[in-house]
Structure formats: C-alpha cells, structure tokens
N, C-alpha and C positions, 0 to 999 in steps of 0.2 A: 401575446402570452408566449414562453419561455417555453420550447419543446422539451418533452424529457431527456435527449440526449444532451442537451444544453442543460440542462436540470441537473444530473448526472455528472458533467463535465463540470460543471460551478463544484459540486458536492467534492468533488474526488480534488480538484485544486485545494479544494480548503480543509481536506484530512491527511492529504501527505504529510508526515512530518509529525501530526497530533499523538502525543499519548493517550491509550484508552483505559481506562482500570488503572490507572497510576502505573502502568507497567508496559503497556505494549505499543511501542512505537512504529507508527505506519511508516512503510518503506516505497513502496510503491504498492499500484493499483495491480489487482491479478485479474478481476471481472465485475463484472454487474450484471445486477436482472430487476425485475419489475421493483422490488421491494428490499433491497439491499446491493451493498455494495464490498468484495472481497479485497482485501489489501493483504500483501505481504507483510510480517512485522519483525519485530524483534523485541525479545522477549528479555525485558531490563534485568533479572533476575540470575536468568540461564548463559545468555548470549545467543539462545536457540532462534531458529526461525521458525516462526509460527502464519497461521494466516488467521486471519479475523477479519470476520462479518460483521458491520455497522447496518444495521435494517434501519427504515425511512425511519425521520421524524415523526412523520404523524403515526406511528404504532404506537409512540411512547405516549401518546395520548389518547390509546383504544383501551381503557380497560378490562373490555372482555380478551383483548386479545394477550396483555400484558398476565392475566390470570392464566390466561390456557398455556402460555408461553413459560411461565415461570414454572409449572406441572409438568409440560414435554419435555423444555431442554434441563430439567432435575433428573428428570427418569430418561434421557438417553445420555446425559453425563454419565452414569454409572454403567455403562456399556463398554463391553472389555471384548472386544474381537478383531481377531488381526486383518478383519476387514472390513470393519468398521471407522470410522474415521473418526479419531478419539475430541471428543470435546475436551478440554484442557480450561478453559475458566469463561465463565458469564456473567452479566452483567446489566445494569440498567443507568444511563447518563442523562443529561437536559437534553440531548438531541437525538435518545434513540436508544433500543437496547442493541448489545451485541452478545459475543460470544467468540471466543478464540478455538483455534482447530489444531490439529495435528496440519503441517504444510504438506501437501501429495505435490511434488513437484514435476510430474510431467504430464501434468491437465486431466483432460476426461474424456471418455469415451465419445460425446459428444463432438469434441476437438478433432479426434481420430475421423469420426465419421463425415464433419463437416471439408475434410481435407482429401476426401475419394478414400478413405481406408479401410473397406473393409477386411471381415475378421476370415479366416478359413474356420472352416466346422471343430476343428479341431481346438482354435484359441477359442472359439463361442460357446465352444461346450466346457472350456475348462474355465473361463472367468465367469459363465452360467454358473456353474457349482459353486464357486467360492462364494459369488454374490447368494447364493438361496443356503450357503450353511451360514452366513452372515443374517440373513434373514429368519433363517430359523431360531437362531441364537435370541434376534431380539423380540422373535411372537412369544418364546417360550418365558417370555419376563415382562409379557404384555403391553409390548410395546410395536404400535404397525407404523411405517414408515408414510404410506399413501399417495407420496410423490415418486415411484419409479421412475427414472427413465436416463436416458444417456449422461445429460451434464451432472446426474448425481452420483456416476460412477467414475471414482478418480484414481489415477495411478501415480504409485510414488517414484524415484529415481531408480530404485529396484524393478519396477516396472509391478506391485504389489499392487494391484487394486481395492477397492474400498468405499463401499456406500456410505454417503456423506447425507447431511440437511434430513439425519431421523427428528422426529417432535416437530420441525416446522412446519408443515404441511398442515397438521391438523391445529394447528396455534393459529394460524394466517388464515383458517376456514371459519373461525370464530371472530376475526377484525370485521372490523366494517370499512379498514381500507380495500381497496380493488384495482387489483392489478390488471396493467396494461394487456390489451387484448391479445396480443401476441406472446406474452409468457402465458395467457389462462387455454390458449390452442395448444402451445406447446407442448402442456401438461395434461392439456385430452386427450390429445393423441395416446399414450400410454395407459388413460384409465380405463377399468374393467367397468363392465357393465352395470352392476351393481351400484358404482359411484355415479355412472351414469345416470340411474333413477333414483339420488339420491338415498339408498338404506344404508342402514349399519351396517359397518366395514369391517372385516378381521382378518387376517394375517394372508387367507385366500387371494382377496384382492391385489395385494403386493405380488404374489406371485402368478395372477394373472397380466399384470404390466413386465415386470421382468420378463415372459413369453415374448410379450412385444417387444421387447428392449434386443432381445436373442435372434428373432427374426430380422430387425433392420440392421442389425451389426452383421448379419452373412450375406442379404437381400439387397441390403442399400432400400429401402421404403418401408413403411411403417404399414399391417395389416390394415385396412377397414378406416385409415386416412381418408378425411374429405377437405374442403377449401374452409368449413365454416366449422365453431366452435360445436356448435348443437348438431351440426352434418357428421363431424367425426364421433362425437357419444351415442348417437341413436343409431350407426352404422352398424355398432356393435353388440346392442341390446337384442337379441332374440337370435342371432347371428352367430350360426360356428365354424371357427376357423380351420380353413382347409391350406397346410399347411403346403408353402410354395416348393417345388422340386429341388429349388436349391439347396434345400436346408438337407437335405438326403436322411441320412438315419438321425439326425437332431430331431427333423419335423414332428413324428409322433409325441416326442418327450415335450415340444411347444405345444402339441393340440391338446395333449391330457393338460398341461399347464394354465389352457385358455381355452375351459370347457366354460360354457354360457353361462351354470348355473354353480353359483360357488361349491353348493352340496357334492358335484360330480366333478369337480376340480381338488386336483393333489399340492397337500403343504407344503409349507419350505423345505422340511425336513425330504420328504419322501421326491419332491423334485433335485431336491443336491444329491441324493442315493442315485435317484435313475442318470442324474447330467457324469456323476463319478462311474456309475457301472456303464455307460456308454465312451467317457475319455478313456475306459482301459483299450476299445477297441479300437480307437483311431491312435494315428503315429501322435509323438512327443511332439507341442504347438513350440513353436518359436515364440519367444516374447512378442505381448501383443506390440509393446513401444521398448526405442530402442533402451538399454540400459546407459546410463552415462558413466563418462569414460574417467581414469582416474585424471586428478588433473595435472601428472608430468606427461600423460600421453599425450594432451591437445596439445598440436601445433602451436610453435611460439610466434608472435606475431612477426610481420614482412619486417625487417632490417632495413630503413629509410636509404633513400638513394645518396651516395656518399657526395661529399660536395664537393666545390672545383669546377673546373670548367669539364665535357664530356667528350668521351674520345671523339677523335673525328671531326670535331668543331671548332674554332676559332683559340688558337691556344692551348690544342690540344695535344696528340700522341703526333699527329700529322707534324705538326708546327714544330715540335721540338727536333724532332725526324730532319728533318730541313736542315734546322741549325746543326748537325752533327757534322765532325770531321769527316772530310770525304776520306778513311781510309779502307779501301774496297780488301786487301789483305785481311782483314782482322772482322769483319764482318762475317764469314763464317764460324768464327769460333764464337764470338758473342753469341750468334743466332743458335748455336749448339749448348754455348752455355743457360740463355735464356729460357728455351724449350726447357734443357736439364731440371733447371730451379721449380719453372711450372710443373712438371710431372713429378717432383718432390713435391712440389706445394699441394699438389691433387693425391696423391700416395696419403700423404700425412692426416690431409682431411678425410678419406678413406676410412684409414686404418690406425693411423693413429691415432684419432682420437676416439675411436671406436677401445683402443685397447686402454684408454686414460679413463673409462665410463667403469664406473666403482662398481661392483656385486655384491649381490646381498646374502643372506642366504634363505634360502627356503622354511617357513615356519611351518608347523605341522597343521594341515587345517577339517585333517576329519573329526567329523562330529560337531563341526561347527555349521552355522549360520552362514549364509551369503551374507548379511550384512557384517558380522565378525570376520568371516574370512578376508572381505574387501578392507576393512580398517588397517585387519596387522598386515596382508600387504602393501597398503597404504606407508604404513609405518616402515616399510621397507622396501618401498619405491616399486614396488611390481603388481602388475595388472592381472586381471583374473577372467577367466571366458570356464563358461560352463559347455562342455562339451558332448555330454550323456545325461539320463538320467538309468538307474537300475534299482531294482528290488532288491531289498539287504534287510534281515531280519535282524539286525544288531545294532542298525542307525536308524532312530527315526526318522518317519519321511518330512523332505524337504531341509535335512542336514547334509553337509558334503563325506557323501562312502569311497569317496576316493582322488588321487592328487597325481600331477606328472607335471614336477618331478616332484620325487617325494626330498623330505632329510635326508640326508646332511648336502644334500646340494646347494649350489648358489649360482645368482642368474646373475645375467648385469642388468645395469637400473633400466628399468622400461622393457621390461621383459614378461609375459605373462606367465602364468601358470592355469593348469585345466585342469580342472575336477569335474567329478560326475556326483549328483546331487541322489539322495536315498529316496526311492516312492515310498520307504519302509517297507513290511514284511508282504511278501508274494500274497495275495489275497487268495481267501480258498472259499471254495462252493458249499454253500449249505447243503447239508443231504436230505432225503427224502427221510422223513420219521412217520409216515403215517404207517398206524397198524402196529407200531413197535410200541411193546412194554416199557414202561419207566425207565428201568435200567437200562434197556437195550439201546434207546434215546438217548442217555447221557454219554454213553461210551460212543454210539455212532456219531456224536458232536465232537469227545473228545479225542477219537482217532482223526477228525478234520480240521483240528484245531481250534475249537472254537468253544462255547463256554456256554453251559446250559442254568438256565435261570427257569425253574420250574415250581410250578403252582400247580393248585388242583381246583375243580368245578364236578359238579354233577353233568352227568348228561344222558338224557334218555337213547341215544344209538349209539355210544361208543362204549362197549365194552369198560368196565373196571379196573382200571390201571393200565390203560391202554392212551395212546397220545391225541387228545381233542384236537388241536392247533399247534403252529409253531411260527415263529413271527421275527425275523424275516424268514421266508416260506422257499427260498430262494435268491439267487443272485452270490457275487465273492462280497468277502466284507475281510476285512484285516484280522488275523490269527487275534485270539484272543477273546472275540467279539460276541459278548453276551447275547444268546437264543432264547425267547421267552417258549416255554414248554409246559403247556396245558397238559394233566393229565386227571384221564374221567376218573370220579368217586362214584361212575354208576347212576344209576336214575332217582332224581331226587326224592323221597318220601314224603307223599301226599298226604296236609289234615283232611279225617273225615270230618265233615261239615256237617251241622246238627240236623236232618232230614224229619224229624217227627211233626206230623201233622202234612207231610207232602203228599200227594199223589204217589204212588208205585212209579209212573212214568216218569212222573219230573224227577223222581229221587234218582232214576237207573241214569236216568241223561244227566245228569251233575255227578255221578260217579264215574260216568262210563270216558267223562267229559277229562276227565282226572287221570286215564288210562286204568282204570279198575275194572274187573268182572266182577257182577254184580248175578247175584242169587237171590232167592224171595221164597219166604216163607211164609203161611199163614198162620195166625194166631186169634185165639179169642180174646175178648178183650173187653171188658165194660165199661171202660173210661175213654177208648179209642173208638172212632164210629167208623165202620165196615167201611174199608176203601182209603183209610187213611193209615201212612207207616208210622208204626208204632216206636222203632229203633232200631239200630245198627249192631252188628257183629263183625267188627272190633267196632266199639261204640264213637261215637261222635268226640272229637280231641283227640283220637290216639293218628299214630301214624299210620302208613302199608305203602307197600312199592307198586310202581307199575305192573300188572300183571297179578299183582293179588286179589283172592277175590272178597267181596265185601256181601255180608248177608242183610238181606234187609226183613224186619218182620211188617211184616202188612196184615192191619185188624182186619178180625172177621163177625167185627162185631159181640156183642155178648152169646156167650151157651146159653141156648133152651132145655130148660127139666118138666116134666109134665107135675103139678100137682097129685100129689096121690088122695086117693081117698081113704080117710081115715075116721067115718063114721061108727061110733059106738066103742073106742078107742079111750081110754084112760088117758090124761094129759101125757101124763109120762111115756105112753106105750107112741101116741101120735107125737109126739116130741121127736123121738128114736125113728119114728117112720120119714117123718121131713127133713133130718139128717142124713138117713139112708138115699136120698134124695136130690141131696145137694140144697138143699132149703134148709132156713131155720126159722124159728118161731118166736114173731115180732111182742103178742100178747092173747093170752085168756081172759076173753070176757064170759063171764060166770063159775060159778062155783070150783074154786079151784084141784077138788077131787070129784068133780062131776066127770061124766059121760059127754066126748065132744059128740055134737049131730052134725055139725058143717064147720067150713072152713071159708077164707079171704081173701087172694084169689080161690074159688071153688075148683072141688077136683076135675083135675081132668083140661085145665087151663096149662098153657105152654106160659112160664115165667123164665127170668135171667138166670141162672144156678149161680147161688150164693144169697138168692135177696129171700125175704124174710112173708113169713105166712102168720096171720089170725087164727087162732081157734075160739070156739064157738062151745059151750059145755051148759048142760042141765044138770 
C-alpha cells in the first residue's frame, strides 16, 4: 500500500498546472495536511495570485460532510476582517471540493515556530490581540473557528496576520473521513477542555486554544502537551493553567484566557481589550516576519565569469607579458599610465555611476496605508522602512502620521524613505462615576473624552438618578469611545399579591418578602372565619415602594349581640327593640297584632349582629 506521503506526492504531480472552477490555475504546491492540499494559483480573471485548497476525494463523497461544508464555508465567505483570511470563491468538482483564499505569503506561525523563532512578549501580545479582535468579529456573526492553533495563523508580505480554515473544523467533524493521526494530535494539543469531553462549543473555546497558541509562541512548548492523542485532552480537563515565568505580564491575560470552565473564562472581545490595554505597556514589537523588500532593492544576480582563457594560466596575462618588446624605458610610463586608466575606471564605477542613477521625487504619503504608501513608492523606485510608531489624534491608527523626507524632495532610485505609522488618538482612562448624578457622569466622561451612552433601571440601593454601573469600568480606550451608563430610577414598585384567606403570618412573610412593612388590623367579619386576612390597604393589584407600609385586615370572626327580651311587646314595639340591637326579624308566627310571649333564638342568647330573629305572638 502507497503511504500518504506517496499519496500526497502522486496527488500534487497531477494538480500542478489544473484549472479549478474554470478559473484558478494551480502553480505550484504551498503545503498539505491530513485532508487537503494548498497550491499557489492564479487567478484567470484578475491575473492575482491566489491560493487554493483542493480537500481529498473521498469528502466529496461524504454527504454529511458536503452538507456541513457547504453551511461553514457560506457563512465564513462573508467574513470581512483584516484578519481574517478572506475566502474569495468555493466550490465542489469530481475529485473533491475546494475553496480559494486570499494568498498570505509569508507562511505561518507554525513555520516561525518550527524554525527556533520565538515571539518576544511584546509581538505575542500584539498578534494575541489582532487574532481575538478577529475572533470576536467572527463569534459575534456566529461563527466559531474550533481549530486554533499556529499553522492557522498566517502572515502576509506586509507581515499582516490572519486566521485562516474558519468553517472547516466543524464541516471535517461531521465526515466520516479521518484524518491521520498526527494532524488529529496536532490539533489536541490546542483544544480546550470542553472539546475535550466532547460538549457544545462557543466562541469561549477558540479563545481558550488561542491562550495556548500565545503561550508556545513566547515558551517554545505547548501547555498540558503529552505523547498521545487522549494524553494531551485529558491533561487539560479539570486542570488549571499555571502560567510559565516566561510569559511575564502576558501570563495572567493567558490564565484568565484558559480558565477550566468556559463559564469563568473571558471572550474574544474582552481578551483583545485586556492583550491591547497590556501592548500599550510594552515597547513597539518588531515585525514578527521580515517585511519583503521592493524588488529594485534585491541584489542582481552574480555576472557569469567572463570567458577566455584566465589570468595566470596558459595563454594568459603571463603569456602575452613574454611576448612584449623588451623596452625597459617605456615601461614606467605605461605602468603609470595603466594604474591611471584603473583608478578612472574604479572613480567612475564609484561615482559615476552613482551620479547617472535617476531621482525620483518624494510622494506625499501621510494618511496613507503601508500598503498604498509601498505601491506609489514602488512606482517611483524607492523603498519604505517604518521607523516609529506615535499617537496622533488626526490620523487614524495604523496610517503613516509622518514622512523623512517630506515634498518636494527627491531621492535617487533605491533609496528609502521613513515614516512613523499613527496608534491614532492617545487613549484616555475612564473615570471613576460612582455616586455621581446623571449629569455629573456625562460631563465627567465628556471632559475625558469619551462618550456616554446612558440607560436607566430600577434599583433598590442606588439612590434615584444616581449611576448603577458603567461598562468599561476602567482601563484607556481611544477618545470617542462609547461608556454604557446605568442610572437608578429608584426601587422598583412592588404588586400587592391577593392575600385574602392567608394566615396573618404567611400574608406579613410574602410582604415583608417584597421589602414592605406590614401592619394588621382586626376586623369583624361574617363571611371571613377568625384568623384569616380579610384584605389589604392599598388593596391587592395596586403598587407601593420599598419601605411602604401595607395594612392588612385580619377577621375576627362575626360580632356578638345578646338577644333582648321582648316579652309582652307589640310586633312593632319588638321589631324597633331587635333593630336597636343589631338583629332583625326573620318572621311572626301568630297573630299579627298580637302580644309576642318568646322569641327564636330566646332571649338572652349571644347571636352574629346582623342575623335575623322569630317572634312568637298570641
């Protein structure tokens, strides 16, 4: 059987050359890995150079994976970030799908590492940040990466880096092809724990392997690495990373990054804030790889050795030396004149043709792009070195705030020019807003420069227009830079809940439960039985604030009236005596101008007041 590098080497012979998509012709090979193969191309259309991934054959006959694949690389096609590494067109053939790329031409972090290079704290914290505001950009569009790790981070001639191979990872976890054991280590090494015990993965994950990605790029090793696939994921399950001495003031910013439990681990967003508010306190990083040079700078190839026979050898200076007339007079002037001509001839190659090398002149290049700036000097034969970078509130950061030499100069050809490149404007410190009123909080932002974005919430301990929260709470952020600004509307107003028929007890604990002070008063009541609340004051549905109090009435059961006696009594006279009484009179049995002699309940009997009495008449 045919090893896969033989596999691989058959594969790459017989796509050099091929069109993919009717348009992109493979040029050469730029790499391979378990399940694809990267070629250099050219782009029939443009004349650009592109690179394009041909993944194996047998995916194009995995269904599930052609499904997942055709949903990832749709939704990371429309990924727009300058470090992202733009997908440019996809596709599916008889032997396999692809996908064309933006070309990063000066390889990968991976490349860097595997050649002894590591990064100083300084380039690890600034290409950290770029990668996790890249990552943030693509969680917040729902899209996670799941394959961090070095050969997915690539840098362009500029030295621009750029997370590559978003949507593969999870298209490739749905094949039922399987990749070689040594690409599925590869990519252990870099997984979070999480992925580890196989659960659902969100944006946390990615920036748990970027930590790792950070630590081996300053360390040279890979945290919680073992020999074997299953050795390096369970290394890291339950396991927190104690952040090695090298990493100096980076290491906290990787341990928050690669806390165990996604829950207690920070987002991309809030990891690219912390990697940016820490690159302010280290010096300006050197490009991580070198920048490429223009190309009248590179040396012109060695000038072949001229032909003839060579001095000194047979037929040569010696030989003709020989044959010369012996006149020993005249040999000094020659020998005077000879020297003469060579130290013209070395003067001229000097200086002459130093003074024959044409000048260009200097184009204006602030406010521009390193890549724009390099073009138009390009177009006018002169080379560019970045030699500062400064805070300049009038260029945005990562445009050129300054030039030497400036207009109307002019250089000669192959001659550089220096600019200093803008961070943009000076970053300033949030202030302290707690305890300050509304207003007092807008103005303390906007004497800081920064821009207040204010809401309001109830809140039971903050005072009434006084500042809940503020978010970022701290740290510089660039002038301009919107502060979210809570402020209380006071303590929310509580519904009273319908209490009638509760307990006294249970009704005070469901108020008191509310923040209410609760009162009780007693009431009679003939419909309510003694011991149960009859109703609320302010009744049940209305509002009250914390601290008001609520009355509750509590039955005390029906009022007792004693029956009177009204013996010998005319109806009408005993009528007027049982009303005087709080009773009324249900019915007269007998004569209805007779003499009562007894009553219904009998006198002298404790009844309800209100309820109703017999009389009794001769």
């Amino acid at each position: 059987m045919a090893s896969l590098t033989q596999v691989a080497t058959g594969r790459v012979a017989d796509q050099v050359g091929r069109v993919v998509g009717g348009r992109y012709r493979l040029l050469k090979p730029l790499g391979s890995g378990g399940s694809a193969l990267v070629f250099l191309a050219e782009d029939a259309d443009s004349r650009a150079k592109v690179a394009v991934k041909v993944l194996s054959p047998g995916l194009g006959l995995d269904e599930a994976f052609l499904r997942r694949y055709r949903a990832e690389v749709l939704a990371a096609s429309v990924l727009s970030h300058r470090h992202i590494v733009r997908v440019l067109d996809w596709g599916e053939e008889d032997d396999g799908p692809w996908l064309a790329m933006e070309h990063m031409a000066a390889g990968s972090l991976r490349d860097l590492l595997d050649e002894g290079q590591l990064l100083t704290l300084a380039q690890a914290t600034s290409l950290g940040a770029k990668a996790a505001q890249a990552l943030a950009y693509a969680h917040s569009r729902g899209v996670v990466h799941r394959d961090i790790k070095p050969a997915n981070i690539l840098f362009d001639a500029e030295g621009r880096p750029a997370i590559s191979d978003f949507g593969l990872a999870r298209a490739l976890a749905d094949a039922a092809w399987t990749e070689p054991v040594g690409t599925v280590l590869a990519t252990a090494r870099y997984s979070s724990p999480e992925q580890a015990l196989g659960r659902t993965l969100d944006g946390r994950s990615d920036v748990y392997s970027l930590g790792l990605v950070l630590a081996e790029a300053v360390c040279g090793r890979v945290p919680f690495s073992a020999d074997t696939t299953i050795g390096t994921l369970m290394a890291r399950v339950g396991s927190r990373l104690e952040a090695p001495p090298e990493l100096g003031a980076l290491g906290r910013v990787v341990e928050a990054a690669c806390a165990t439990e996604p829950s207690e681990r920070m987002d991309a967003a809030t990891l690219a804030q912390a990697l940016a508010d820490l690159a302010e306190t280290l010096p300006v990083p050197t490009p991580v790889v070198p920048l490429a040079p223009p190309p009248w700078l590179e040396p012109p190839p060695a000038a072949p050795p001229a032909a003839g026979p060579s001095a000194g050898g047979p037929g040569g200076a010696e030989a003709v030396t020989a044959k010369a007339p012996r006149r020993r007079r005249r040999w000094p002037l020659v020998g005077a004149l000879g020297a003469a001509g060579a130290l013209g001839a070395a003067a001229f190659a000097v200086f002459g043709l130093r003074v024959l090398v044409p000048s260009h002149p200097v184009p204006v290049l602030t406010g521009e792009s390193l890549a724009q700036a390099r073009a138009e000097l390009a177009h006018e034969h002169l080379g560019l070195k970045v030699v500062a970078r400064r805070f300049d509130a009038s260029v945005p950061r990562s445009l050129i705030a300054g030039q030497s030499p400036r207009p109307p100069a002019a250089l000669k050809e192959g001659s550089v020019v220096s600019v200093v490149l803008s961070l943009g404007p000076r970053p300033v410190r949030v202030p302290d807003l707690a305890g300050l009123d509304e207003v007092s909080a807008i103005s303390a932002l906007a004497r800081a420069g920064l821009r207040a974005d204010v809401s309001h919430a109830y809140s039971d301990s903050v005072p009434a227009g006084q500042v809940v929260s503020f978010n970022p709470s701290s740290g510089t952020y660039p002038p301009g830079t919107p502060v979210s600004v809570v402020i209380s509307q006071g303590p929310q107003p509580r519904t009273i809940p319908s209490l009638a028929g509760d307990s006294p007890q249970d009704a005070s604990s469901r108020l008191q439960d509310l923040g209410l002070v609760v009162a009780q008063v007693l009431q009679y009541s003939s419909s309510v039985p003694a011991g149960e609340v009859i109703g609320t004051s302010p009744p049940s549905g209305a509002t009250a604030l914390p601290g008001q109090t609520v009355t509750l009435y509590v039955s005390r059961g029906p009022q007792l009236v004693t029956v009177p006696s009204v013996a010998g009594d005319s109806v009408s006279q005993a009528t007027s005596a049982m009303s005087q009484a709080g009773l009324g009179v249900a019915n007269v049995f007998g004569p209805p101008t007779g003499t009562v002699f007894t009553t219904n309940p009998a006198p002298g009997t404790a009844v309800a007041k209100g309820s109703s009495v017999n009389l009794y008449t001769r």
